[in-house]
The first five atom37 places (N, CA, C, CB, O) and aatype in JSON, in Angstrom:
{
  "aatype": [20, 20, 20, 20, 20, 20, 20, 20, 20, 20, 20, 20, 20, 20, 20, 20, 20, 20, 20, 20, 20, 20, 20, 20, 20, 20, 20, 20, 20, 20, 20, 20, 20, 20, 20, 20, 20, 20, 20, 20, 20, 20, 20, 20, 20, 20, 20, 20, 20, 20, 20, 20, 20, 20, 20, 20, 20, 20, 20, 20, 20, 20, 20, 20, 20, 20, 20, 20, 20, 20, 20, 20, 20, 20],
  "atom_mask": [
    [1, 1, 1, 1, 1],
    [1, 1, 1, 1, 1],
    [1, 1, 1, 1, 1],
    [1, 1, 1, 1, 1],
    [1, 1, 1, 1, 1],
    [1, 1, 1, 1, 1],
    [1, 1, 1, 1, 1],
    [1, 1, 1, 1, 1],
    [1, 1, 1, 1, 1],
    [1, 1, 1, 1, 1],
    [1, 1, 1, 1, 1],
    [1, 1, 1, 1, 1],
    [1, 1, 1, 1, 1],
    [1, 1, 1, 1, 1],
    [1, 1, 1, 1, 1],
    [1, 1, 1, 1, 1],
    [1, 1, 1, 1, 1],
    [1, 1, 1, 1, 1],
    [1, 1, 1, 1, 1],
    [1, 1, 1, 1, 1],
    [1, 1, 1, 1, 1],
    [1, 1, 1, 1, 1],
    [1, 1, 1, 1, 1],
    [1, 1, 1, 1, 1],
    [1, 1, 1, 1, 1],
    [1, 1, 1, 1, 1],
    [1, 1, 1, 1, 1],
    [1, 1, 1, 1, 1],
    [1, 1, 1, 1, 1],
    [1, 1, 1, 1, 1],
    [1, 1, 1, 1, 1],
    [1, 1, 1, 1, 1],
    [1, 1, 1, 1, 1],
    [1, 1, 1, 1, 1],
    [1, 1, 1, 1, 1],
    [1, 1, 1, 1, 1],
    [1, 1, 1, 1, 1],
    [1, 1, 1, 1, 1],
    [1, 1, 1, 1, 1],
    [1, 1, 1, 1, 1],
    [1, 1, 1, 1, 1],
    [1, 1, 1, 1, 1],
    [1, 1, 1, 1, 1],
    [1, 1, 1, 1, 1],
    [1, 1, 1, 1, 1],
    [1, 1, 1, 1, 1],
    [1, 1, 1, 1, 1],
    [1, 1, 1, 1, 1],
    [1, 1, 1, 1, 1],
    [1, 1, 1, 1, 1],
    [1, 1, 1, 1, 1],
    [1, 1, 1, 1, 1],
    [1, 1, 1, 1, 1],
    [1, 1, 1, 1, 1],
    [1, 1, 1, 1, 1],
    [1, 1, 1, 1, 1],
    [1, 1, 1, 1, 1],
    [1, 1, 1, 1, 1],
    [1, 1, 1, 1, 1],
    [1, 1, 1, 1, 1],
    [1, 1, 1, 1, 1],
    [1, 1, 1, 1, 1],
    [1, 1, 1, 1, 1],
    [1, 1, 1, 1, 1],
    [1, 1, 1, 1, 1],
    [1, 1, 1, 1, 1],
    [1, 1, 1, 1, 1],
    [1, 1, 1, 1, 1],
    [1, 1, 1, 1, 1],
    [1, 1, 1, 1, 1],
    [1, 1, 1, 1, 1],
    [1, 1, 1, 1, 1],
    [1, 1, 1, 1, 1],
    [1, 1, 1, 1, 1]
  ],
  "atom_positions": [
    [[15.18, 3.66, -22.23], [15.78, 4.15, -23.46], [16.11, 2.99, -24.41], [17.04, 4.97, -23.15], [15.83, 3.08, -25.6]],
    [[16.67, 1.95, -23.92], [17.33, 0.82, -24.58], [16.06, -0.26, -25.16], [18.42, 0.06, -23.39], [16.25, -1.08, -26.06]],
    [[14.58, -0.04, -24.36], [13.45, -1.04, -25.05], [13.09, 0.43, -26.28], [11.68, -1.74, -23.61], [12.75, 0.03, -27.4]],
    [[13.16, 1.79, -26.14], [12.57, 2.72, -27.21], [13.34, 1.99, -28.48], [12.96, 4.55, -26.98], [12.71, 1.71, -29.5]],
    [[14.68, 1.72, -28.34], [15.65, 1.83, -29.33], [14.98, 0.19, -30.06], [17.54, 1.98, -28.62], [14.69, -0.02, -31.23]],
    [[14.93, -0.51, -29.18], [14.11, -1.68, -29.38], [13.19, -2.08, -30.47], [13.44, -1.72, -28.47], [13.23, -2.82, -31.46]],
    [[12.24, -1.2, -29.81], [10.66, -0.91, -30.32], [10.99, -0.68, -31.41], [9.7, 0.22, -29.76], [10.49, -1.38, -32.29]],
    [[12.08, 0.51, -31.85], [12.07, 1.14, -33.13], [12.86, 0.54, -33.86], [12.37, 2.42, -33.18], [13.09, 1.28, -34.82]],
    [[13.4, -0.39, -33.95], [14.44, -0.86, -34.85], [13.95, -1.57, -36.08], [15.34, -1.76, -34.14], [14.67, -1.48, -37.08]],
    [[13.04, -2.13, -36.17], [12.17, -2.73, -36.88], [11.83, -1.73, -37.94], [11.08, -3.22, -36.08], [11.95, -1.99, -39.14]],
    [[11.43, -0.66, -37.5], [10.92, 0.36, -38.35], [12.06, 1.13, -38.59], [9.79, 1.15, -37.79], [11.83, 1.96, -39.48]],
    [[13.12, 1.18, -38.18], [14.56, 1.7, -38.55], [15.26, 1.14, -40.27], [15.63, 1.0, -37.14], [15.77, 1.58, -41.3]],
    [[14.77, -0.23, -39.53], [15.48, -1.08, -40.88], [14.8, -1.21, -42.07], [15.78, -2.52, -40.61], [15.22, -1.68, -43.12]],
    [[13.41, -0.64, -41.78], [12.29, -0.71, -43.22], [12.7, 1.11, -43.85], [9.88, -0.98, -42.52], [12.57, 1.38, -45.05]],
    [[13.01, 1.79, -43.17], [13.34, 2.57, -43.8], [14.63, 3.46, -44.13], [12.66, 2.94, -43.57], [14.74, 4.62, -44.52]],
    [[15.91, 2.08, -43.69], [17.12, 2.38, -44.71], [17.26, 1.76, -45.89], [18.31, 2.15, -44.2], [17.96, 1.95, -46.88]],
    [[16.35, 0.87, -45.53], [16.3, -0.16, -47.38], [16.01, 1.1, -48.44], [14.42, -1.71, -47.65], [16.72, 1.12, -49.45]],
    [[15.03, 2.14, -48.28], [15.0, 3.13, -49.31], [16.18, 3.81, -49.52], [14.06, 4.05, -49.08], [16.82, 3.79, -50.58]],
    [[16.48, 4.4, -48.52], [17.57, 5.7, -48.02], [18.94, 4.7, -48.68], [17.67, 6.16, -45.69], [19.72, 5.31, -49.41]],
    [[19.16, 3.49, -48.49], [20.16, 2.93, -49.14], [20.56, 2.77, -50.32], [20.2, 2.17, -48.9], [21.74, 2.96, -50.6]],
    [[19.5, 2.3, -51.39], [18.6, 2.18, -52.47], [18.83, 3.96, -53.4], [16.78, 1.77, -51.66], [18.86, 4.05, -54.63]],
    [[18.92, 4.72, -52.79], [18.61, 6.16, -53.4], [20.07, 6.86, -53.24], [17.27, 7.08, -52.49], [20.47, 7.94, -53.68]],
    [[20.59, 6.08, -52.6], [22.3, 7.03, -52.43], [23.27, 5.93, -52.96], [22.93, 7.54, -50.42], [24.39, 6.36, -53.23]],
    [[23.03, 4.26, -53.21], [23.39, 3.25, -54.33], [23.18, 3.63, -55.48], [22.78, 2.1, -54.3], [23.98, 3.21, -56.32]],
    [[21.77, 4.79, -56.06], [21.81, 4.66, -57.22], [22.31, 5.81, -57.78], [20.73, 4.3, -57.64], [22.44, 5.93, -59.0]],
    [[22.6, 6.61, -57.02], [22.85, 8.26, -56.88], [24.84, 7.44, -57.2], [22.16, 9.42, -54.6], [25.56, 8.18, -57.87]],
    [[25.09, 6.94, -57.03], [26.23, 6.53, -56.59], [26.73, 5.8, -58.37], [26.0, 5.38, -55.01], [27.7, 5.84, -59.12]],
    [[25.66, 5.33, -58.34], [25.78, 4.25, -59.89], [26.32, 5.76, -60.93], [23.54, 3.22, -60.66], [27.29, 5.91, -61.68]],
    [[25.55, 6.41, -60.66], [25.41, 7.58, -61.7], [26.73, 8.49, -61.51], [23.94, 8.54, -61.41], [26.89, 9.27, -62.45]],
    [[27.81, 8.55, -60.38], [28.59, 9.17, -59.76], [27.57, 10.68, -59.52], [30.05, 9.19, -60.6], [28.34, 11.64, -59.49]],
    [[26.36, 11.05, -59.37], [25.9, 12.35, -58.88], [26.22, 13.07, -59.57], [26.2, 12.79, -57.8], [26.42, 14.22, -59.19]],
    [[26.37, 12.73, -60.74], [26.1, 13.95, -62.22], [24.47, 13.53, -62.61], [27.48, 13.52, -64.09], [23.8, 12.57, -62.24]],
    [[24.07, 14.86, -63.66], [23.19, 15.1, -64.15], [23.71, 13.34, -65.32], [23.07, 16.93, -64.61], [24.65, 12.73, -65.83]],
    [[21.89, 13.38, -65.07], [21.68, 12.36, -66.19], [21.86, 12.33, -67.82], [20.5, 12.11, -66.06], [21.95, 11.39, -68.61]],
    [[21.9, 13.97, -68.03], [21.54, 14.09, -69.26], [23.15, 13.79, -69.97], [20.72, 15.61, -69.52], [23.25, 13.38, -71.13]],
    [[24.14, 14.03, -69.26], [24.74, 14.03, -69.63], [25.23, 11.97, -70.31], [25.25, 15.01, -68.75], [25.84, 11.5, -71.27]],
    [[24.59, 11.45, -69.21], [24.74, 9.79, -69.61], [23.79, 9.86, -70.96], [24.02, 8.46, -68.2], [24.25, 9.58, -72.07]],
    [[23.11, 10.07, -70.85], [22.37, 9.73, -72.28], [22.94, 10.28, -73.42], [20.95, 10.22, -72.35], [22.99, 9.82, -74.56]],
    [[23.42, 11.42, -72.93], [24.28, 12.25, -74.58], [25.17, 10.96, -75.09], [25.76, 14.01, -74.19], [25.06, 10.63, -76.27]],
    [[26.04, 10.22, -74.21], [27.16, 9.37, -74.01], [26.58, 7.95, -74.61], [27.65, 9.33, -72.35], [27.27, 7.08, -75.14]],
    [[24.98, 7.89, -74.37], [24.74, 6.81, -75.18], [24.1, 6.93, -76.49], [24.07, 6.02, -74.51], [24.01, 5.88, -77.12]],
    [[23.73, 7.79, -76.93], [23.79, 8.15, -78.24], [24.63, 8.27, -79.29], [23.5, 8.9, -78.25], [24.47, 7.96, -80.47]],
    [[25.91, 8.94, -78.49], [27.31, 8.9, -79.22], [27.77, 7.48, -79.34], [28.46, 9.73, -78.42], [28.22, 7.17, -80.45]],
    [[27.74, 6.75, -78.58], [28.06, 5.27, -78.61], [26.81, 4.48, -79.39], [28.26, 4.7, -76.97], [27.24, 3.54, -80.06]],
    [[25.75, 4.61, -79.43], [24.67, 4.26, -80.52], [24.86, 4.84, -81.66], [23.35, 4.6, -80.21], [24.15, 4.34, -82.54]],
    [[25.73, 5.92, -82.11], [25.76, 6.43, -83.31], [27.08, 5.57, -83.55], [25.75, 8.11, -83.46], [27.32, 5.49, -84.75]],
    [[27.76, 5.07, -82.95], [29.43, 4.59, -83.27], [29.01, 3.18, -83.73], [30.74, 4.55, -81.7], [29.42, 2.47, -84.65]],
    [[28.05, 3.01, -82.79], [27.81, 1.34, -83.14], [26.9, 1.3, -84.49], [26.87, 0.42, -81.73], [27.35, 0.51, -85.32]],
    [[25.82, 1.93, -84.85], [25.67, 1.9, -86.01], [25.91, 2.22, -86.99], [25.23, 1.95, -86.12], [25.06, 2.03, -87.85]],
    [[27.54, 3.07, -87.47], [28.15, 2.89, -88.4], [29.12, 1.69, -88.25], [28.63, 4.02, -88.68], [29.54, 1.25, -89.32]],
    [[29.52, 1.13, -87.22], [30.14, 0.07, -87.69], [29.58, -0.94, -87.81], [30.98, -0.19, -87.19], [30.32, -1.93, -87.82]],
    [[27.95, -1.19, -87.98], [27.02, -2.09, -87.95], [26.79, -1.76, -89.8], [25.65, -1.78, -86.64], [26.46, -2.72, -90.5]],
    [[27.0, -0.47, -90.39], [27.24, 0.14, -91.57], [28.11, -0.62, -92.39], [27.71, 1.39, -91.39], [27.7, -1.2, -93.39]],
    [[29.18, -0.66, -92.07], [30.18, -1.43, -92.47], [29.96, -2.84, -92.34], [31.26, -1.08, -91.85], [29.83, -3.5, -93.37]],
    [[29.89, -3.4, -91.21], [29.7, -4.64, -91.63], [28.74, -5.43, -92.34], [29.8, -5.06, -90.87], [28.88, -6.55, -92.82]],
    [[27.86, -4.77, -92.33], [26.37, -5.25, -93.7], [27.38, -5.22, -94.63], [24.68, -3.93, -94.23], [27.66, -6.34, -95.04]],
    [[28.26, -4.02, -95.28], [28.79, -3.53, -96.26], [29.75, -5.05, -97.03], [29.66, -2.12, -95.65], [29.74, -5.57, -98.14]],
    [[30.32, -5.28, -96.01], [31.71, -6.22, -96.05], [30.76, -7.15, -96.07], [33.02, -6.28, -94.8], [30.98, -7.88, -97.03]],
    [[29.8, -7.49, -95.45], [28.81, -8.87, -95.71], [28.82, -9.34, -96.94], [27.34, -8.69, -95.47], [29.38, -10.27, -97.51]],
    [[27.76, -8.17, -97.35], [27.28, -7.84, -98.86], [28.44, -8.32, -99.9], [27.0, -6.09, -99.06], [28.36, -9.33, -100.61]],
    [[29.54, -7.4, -99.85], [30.74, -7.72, -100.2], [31.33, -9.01, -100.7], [31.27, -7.43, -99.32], [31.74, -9.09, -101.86]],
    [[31.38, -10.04, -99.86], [31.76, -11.37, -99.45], [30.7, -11.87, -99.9], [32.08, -11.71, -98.04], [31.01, -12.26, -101.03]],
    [[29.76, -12.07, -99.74], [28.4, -13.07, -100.59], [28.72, -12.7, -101.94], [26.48, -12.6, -100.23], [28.74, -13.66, -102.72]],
    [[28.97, -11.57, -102.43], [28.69, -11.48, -103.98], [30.5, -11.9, -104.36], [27.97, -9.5, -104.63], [30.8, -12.14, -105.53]],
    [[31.39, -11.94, -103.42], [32.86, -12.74, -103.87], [32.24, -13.97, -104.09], [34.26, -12.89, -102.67], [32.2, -14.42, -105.23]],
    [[31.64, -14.71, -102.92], [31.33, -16.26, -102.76], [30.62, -16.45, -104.24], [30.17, -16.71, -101.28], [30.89, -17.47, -104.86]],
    [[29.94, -15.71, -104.66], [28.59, -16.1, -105.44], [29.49, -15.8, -106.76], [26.89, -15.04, -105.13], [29.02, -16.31, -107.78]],
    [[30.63, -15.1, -106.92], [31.34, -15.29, -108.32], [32.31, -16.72, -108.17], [32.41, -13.78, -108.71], [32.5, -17.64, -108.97]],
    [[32.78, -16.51, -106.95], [33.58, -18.22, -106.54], [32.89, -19.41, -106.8], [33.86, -18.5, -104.92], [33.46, -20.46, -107.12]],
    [[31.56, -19.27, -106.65], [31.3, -20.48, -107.27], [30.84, -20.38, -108.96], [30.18, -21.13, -106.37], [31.0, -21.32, -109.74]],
    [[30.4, -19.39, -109.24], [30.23, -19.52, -110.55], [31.47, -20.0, -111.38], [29.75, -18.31, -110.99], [31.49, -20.9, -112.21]],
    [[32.72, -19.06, -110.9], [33.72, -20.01, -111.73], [34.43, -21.21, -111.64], [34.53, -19.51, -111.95], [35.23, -21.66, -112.46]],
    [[33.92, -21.87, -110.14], [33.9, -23.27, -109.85], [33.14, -23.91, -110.95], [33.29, -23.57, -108.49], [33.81, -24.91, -111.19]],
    [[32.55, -23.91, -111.41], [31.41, -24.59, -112.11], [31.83, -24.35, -113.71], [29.81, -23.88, -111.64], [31.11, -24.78, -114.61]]
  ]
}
C-alpha cells in the first residue's frame, strides 16, 4: 500500500498545481459572478475619467493664467 502511495505521488503533485490554481483564483474573485467585477470597473473608469475631465480643465486653466503672467511681466 505504502510503495502504491509512492508510485503515485508524483502524479498527485502534478495535479494539485491545477486544482490549487482554480480554487486561488475562484478565491481572488471571492466566488461571485464576474460580471459583477467588471460593472465595478467601469464605474471606476467612468470616475476616473471625469476627474481626468477636470484636470485637463484646470491645466488648460493655469497655462492660459501663466501665459497672461507673463505677458504682463513684459
Amino acid at each position: 500500500m505504502l510503495q502504491i502511495i509512492a508510485s503515485l505521488a508524483p502524479y498527485l503533485l502534478i495535479l494539485v498545481c491545477p486544482l490549487m490554481m482554480i480554487f486561488m483564483m475562484r478565491g481572488m474573485h471571492g466566488g461571485h459572478n464576474m460580471h459583477g467585477g467588471h460593472n465595478m470597473k467601469s464605474q471606476d473608469m467612468i470616475r476616473q475619467d471625469e476627474e481626468i475631465a477636470q484636470l485637463k480643465a484646470k491645466n488648460e486653466q493655469m497655462a492660459k493664467d501663466l501665459a497672461e503672467l507673463k505677458v504682463k511681466r513684459k
